[in-house]
C-alpha distance (Angstrom), angle and dihedral (degrees) to the residues before:
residue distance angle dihedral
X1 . . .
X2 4.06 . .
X3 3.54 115.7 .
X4 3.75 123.0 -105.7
X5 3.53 109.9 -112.2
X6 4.04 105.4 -123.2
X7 4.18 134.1 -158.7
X8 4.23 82.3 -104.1
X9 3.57 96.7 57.2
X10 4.10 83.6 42.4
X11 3.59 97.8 65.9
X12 3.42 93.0 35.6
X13 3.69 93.2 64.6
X14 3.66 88.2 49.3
X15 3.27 103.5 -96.2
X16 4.40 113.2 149.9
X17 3.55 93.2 -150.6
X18 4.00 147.2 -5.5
X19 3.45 130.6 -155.6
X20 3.82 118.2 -158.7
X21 3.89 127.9 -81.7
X22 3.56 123.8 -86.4
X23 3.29 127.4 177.5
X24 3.88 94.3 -9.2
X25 4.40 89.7 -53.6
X26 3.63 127.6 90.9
X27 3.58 118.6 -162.2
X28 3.82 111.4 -123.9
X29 4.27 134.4 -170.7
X30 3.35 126.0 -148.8
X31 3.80 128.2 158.8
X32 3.89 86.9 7.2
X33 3.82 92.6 -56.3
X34 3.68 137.2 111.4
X35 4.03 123.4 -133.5
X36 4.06 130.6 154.9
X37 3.69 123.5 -114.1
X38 3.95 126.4 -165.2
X39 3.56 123.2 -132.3
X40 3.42 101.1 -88.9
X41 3.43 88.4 58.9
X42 3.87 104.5 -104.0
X43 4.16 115.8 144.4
X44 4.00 92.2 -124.4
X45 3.62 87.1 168.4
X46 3.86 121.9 47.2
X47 3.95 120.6 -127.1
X48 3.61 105.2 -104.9
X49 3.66 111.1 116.4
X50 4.13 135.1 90.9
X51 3.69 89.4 -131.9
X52 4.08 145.8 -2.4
X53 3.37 130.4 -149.9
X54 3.77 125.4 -161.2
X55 3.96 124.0 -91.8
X56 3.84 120.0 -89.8
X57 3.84 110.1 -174.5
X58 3.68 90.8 -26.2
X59 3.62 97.3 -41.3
X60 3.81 139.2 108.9
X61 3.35 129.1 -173.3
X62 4.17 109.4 -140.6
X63 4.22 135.3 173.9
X64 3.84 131.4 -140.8
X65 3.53 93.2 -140.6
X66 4.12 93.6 -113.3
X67 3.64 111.9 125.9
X68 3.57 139.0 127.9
X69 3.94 124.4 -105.3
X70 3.97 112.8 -75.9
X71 4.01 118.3 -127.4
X72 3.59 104.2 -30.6
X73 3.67 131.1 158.8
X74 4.19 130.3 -158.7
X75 3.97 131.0 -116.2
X76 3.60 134.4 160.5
X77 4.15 81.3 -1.3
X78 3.61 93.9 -59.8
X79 3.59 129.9 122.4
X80 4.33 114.5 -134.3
X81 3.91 115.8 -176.1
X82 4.26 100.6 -118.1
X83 3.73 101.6 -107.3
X84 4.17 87.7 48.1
X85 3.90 119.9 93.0
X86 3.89 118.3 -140.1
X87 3.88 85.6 -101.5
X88 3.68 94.9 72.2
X89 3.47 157.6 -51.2
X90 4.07 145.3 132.1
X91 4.14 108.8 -98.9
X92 3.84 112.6 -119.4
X93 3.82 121.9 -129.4
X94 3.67 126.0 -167.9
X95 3.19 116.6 -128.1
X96 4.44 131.7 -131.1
X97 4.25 107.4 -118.7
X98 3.49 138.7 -156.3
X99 3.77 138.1 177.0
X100 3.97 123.4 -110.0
X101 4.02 127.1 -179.1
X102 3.65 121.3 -130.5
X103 4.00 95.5 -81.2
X104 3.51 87.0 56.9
X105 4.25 97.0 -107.2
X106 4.05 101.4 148.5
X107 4.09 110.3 -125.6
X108 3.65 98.7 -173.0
X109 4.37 116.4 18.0
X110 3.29 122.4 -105.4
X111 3.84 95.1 -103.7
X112 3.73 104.8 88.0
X113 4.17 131.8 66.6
X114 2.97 112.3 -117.0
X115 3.81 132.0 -172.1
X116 4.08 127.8 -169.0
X117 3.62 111.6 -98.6
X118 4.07 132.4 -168.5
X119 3.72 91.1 -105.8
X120 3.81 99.5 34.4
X121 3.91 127.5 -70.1
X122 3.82 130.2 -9.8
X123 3.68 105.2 -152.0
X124 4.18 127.6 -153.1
X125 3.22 135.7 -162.3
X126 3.72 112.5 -94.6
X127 3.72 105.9 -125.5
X128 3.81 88.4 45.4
X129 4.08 104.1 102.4
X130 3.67 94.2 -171.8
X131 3.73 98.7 46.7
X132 4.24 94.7 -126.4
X133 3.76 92.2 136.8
X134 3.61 113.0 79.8
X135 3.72 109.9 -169.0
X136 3.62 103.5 -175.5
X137 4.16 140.5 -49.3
X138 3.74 123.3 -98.1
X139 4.05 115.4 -160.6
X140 4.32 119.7 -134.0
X141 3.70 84.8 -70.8
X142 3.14 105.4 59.5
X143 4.02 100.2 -104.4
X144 3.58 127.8 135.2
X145 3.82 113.5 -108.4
X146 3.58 114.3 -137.8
């Protein structure tokens, strides 16, 4: 019987963080970037993205990291994220999304947000912050619903 691969033997492969299995992947950082390892242990999907969600019926839902800067306001010409006082604080960006299956193939680019939906995916323009323009639906798969 193979051994389950654990959150001890994570980090001591050098992995930053892991996030729990789903589907038989866990998403794992290292270097500042998010891959998917089975549970024998195996990287079956390289470290390259921002962030990793877990696996919904095959699919993840995953960011490049590009993004513009979050609710942010300007004093004394310098720019503070909205929810940070002028004493401090790292500015958030949001980040562009797209949808990859479980052998890391990308369904939908990473240039949209995208948020999980009853039928599947709702999927947003990318420069829209808020998330109020719905460009179309995508089912489990990954398919555009008409």
């Amino acid at each position: 019987m193979p051994c389950i691969y654990d959150a001890i033997t994570c980090f001591s492969d050098g992995f930053n963080k892991c996030k729990s299995f789903s589907e038989g992947l866990a998403a794992v950082k290292k270097d500042g970037e998010w891959g998917y390892i089975n549970n024998q242990g195996a990287l079956v999907i390289k470290n390259k993205y921002a962030s990793a969600g877990a696996f919904n019926n095959g699919i993840a839902i995953v960011s490049n990291g590009d993004g513009e800067l979050l609710g942010y306001w300007v004093r004394d010409d310098k720019v503070h994220p909205s929810h940070v006082s002028t004493f401090g604080g790292t500015p958030e960006y949001y980040q562009t999304q797209g949808l990859i299956d479980k052998t890391g193939r990308v369904l939908v680019p990473l240039k949209y947000r995208i948020m999980s939906a009853p039928v599947g995916f709702a999927v947003y323009n990318g420069n829209d912050v808020y998330m109020k323009e719905l460009l179309f639906m995508c089912d489990k798969y990954g398919k555009k619903i008409k």
